[in-house]
N, C-alpha and C positions, 0 to 999 in steps of 0.2 A: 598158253594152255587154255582151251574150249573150259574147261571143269573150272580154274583159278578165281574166286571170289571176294570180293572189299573185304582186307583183314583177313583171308584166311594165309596159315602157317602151314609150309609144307617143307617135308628136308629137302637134301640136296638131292640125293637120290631122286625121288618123289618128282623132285622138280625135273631132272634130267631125262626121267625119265617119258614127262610128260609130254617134253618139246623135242625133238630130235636134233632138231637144229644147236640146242644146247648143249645137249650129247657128244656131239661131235667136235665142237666148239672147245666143251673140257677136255677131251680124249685129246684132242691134235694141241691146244696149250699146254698138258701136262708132257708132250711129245716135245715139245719146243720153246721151255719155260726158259734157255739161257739164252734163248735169239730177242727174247722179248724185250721192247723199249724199258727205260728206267722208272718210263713214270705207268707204264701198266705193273711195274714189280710192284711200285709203291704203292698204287691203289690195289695191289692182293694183300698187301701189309694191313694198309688202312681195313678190309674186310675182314681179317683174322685177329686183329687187334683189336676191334670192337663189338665182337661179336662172341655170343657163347660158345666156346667145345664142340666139333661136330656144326658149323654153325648149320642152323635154318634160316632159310630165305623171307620174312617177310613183304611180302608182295598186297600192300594196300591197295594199292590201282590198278591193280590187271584185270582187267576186262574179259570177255567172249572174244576168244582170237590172237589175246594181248601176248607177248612175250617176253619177258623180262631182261633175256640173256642175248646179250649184243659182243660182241667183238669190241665194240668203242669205248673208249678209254670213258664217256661220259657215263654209260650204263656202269662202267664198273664205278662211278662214283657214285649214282645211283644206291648200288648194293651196298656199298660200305655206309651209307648215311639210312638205307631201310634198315639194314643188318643191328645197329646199334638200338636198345634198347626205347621204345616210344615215350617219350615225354611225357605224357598224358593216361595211360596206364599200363598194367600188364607186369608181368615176372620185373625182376631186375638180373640182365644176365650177367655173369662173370665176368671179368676183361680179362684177356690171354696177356698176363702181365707180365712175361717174360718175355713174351713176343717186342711188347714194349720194350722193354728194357734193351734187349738185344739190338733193337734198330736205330734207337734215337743215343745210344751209346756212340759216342766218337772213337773210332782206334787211335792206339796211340802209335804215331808215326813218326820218325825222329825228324823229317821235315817243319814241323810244330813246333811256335816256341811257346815261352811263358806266357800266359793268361788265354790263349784258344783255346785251353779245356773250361772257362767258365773263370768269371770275378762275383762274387758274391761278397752282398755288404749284409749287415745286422744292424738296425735299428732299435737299441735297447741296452740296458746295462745301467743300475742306480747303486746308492747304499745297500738296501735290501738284498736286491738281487744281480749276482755275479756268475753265476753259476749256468742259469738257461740261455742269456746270448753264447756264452763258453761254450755248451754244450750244441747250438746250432751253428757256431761259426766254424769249431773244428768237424763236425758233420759235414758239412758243404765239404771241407779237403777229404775228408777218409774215400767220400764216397766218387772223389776226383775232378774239383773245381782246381787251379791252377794260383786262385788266391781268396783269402778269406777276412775283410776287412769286420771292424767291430766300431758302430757308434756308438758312444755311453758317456757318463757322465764321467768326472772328474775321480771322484771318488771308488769309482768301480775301476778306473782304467787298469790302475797297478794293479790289482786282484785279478781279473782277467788277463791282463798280458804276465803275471806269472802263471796263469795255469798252461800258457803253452807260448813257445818265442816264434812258432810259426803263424800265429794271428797278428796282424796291424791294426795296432786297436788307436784308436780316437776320441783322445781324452776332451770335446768339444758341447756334450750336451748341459747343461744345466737347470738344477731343480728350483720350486718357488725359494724356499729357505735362503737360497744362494743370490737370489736376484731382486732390486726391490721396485716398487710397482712404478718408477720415473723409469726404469731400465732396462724394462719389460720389452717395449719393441725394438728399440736398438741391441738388446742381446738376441734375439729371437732373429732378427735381419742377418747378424754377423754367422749364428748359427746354420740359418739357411744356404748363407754364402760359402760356407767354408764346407758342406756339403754339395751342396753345387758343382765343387771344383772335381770334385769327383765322380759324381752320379755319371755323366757320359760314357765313364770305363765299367760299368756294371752291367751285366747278363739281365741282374735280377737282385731285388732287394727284399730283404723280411724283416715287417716292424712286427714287433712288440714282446718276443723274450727278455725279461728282466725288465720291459719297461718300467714296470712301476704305473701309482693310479696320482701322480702329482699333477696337477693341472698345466701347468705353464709348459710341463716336459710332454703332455702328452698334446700339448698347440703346439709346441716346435715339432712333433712327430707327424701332427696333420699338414703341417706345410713342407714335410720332404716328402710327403705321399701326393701331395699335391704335384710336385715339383716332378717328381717320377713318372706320373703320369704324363705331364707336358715333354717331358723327355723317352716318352712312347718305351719306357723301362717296367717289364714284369715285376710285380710285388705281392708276395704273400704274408700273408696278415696273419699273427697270431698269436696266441698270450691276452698280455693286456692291448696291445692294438683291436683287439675285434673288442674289449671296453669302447675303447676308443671311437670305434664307425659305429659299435649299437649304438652310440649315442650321436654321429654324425654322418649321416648313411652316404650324405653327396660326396665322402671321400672315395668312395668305390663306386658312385652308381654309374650304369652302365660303360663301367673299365673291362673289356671283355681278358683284358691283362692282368687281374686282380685273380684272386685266390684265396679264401677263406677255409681255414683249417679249424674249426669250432669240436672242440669236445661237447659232450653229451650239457654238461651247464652252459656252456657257450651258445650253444644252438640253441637251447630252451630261450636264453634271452634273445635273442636272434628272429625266431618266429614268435615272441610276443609279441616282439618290435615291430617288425614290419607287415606279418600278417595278422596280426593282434587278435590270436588264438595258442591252443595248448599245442604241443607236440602231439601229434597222430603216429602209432607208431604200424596200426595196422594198414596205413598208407602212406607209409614212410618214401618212397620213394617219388611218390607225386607229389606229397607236401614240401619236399626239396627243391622239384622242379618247381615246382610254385612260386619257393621264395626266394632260387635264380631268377626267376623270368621279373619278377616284382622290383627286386632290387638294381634291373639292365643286366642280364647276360652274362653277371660274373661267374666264377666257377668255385664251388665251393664242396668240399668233402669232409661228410659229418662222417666226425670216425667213430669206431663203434666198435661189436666182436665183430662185424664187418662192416670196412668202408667203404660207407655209398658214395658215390660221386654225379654231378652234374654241374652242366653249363645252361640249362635250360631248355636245349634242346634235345639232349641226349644223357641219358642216366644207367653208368656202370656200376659193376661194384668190385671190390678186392677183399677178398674172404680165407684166404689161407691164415693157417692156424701160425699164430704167433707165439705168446710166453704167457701163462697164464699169471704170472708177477709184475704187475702192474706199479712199478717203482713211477715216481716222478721223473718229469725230464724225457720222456718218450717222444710227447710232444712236439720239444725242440728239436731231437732229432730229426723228426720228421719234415719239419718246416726247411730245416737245410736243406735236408736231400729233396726236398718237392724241388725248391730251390732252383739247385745243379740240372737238375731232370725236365725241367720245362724248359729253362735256356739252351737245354741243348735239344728237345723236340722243336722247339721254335728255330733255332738257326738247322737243323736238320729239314724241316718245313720250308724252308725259306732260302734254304741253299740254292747254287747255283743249277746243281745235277736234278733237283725236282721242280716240276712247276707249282706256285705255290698252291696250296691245297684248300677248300672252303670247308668242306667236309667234316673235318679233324680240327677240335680244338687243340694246339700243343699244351695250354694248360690242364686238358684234360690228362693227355699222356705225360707227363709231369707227376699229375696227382698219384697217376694208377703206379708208377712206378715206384715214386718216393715209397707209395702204402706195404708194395711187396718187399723191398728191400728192407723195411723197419721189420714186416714182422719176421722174414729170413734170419735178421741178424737177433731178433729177441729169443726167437726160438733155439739159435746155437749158443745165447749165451745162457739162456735158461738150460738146454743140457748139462750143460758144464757146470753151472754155479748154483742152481736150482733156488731153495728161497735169497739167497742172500745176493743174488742178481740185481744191480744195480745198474743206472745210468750208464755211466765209464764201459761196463763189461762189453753192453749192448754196441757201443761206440767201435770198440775192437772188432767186433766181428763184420763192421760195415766192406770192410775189403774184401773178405772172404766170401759174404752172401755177394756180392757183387761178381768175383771169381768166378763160384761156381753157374751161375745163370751166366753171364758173358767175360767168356778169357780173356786174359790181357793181349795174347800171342794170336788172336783171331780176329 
């Protein structure tokens, strides 16, 4: 397009109608969308997946003469990485979060046996707290992980595994009180080890529900985070683990596999930490970018009445109305389901049927999905139960909001 200028925005129309070669291009692919290769479907995904409603074209580099729209599968990777929202300013658009959900969702196929739909571990579980690894490790199953392990300490084990006999839980962690300072590395070793034995069979791992702020338990949680990463294993952080990294940042820095789920106090200490300023909220979405790119590339989604997301490079958001009964425990749910939803955009990513993709973060689509299914499922249970809407309710309806956005029979 002769008229196309640095940074200007124009729709699709607009754009179609500018280049003619374009025109024809869409007309005769919309003609012949089921002859198409698997990996031009997948980069139409990847552009409507990150990209606003109606998207518009973002064309930074078009020149006098330039044209954007190609037939090669590389322009359409192109589109899908202008299309997503600029790192560096501007709107933050909406992510087509069902779109998500519907693609990186696996069918269920009786071919498939146990643990292909996802092995999710929890890292957490003390005296105190029993309740928030419970509440993310049965999340991971609702929302249809194939198994759902629990690390915790000794004292939580029975209390969590009676709240449900479909978790395996792992009475293995231990607190200062319990251990004394000659015994310190030799239990911490034995810990890592008997963790170990397992990490290889895991999707994706979530520390810090129920962790707890003990010292000793929260160095044996930074050396299975350690240990996950060496075993090239997704992990999302949250609860008292992101305690944990505001205080030791090299546990996630640049892990582009890591995942930071910060509530509104989380992130306050979060950007003192490492950009060592206030929260901005009228540039909330560049101050995030900011303090991905600061921390290496991780991916991290400040939730909020909408959650924003980015990797650094790219900054969506997830904005559907949820429940306005803000019970505890949301949180964890949340951390599960991100969980289940990145290990499988990642093995979806990485499958044999697609080439792998650079474009798309799978932890982003993880993020975006986990965010629509919680508020799906708060929002039906806040119909039904309205104030007295607790945790558990939210829990129940994780099938159903999954249902209705992607059937099981399709």
């Amino acid at each position: 397009n002769k008229n196309a200028k640095p940074g200007k925005v124009m729709s699709t129309s607009q754009h179609m109608g500018a280049c003619p070669h374009a025109w024809r291009h869409h007309q005769h692919h919309r003609g012949r969308m089921w002859a198409a290769s698997p990996a031009i479907l997948r980069q139409l995904f990847l552009l409507r997946s990150l990209s606003p409603p109606r998207t518009a074209l973002l064309l930074p580099g078009a020149g006098a003469g330039g044209c954007c729209c190609s037939s090669s599968s590389t322009s359409l990777r192109r589109h899908a990485m202008a299309t997503s929202a600029s790192a560096s300013a501007g709107p933050v658009y909406e992510a087509d979060a069902e779109a998500v959900v519907r693609r990186i969702t696996p069918p269920l196929d009786r071919a498939r046996h146990k643990g292909q739909a996802g092995k999710i571990a929890i890292i957490g579980g003390c005296r105190e707290y029993t309740g928030a690894p419970y509440f993310a490790a049965i999340s991971a199953l609702k929302v249809g992980a194939d198994l759902s392990h629990v690390f915790c300490t000794r004292d939580a084990a029975t209390v969590i595994k009676s709240y449900s006999p479909e978790l395996i839980v792992h009475p293995i962690l231990e607190e200062s009180y319990s251990v004394s300072d000659g015994e310190k590395e030799s239990v911490s070793s034995r810990i890592l080890t008997e963790v170990a034995k397992w990490m290889e069979r895991f999707d994706c791992i979530v520390v810090g529900p129920g962790l707890g702020r003990d010292p000793f338990l929260l160095d044996c949680a930074g050396n299975i985070m350690r240990h996950a990463r060496q075993a090239n294993i997704p992990t999302v952080v949250d609860g008292d683990g992101l305690f944990l990294i505001t205080n030791n940042l090299s546990l996630v820095e640049h892990n582009s596999l890591a995942i930071l789920t910060p509530n509104v106090y989380e992130y306050k200490r979060l950007v003192q930490k490492v950009l060592n300023c206030e929260v901005n909220e009228e540039n909330a979405s560049e101050q995030l970018t900011a303090l991905c790119q600061k921390v290496g590339g991780i991916t991290i989604m400040r939730k909020g009445k909408a959650d924003i997301i980015s990797d650094g490079k790219t900054v969506t958001q997830v904005s559907t109305f949820g429940s306005p009964r803000r019970c505890g425990g949301q949180g964890d749910i949340l951390s599960g389901s991100v969980a289940v939803f990145a290990s499988w955009a990642r093995h979806f990513l990485l499958s044999n049927e697609y080439p792998t993709e650079k474009s798309v973060n799978p932890m982003m689509l993880g993020c975006i999905a986990g965010s629509l299914l919680l508020r799906k499922a708060a929002s039906l249970a806040f119909d039904k139960n309205k104030r007295s809407t607790v945790t558990t309710d939210i829990i129940e309806f994780l099938g159903k909001s999954l249902e209705d956005i992607c059937p099981a029979g399709h």
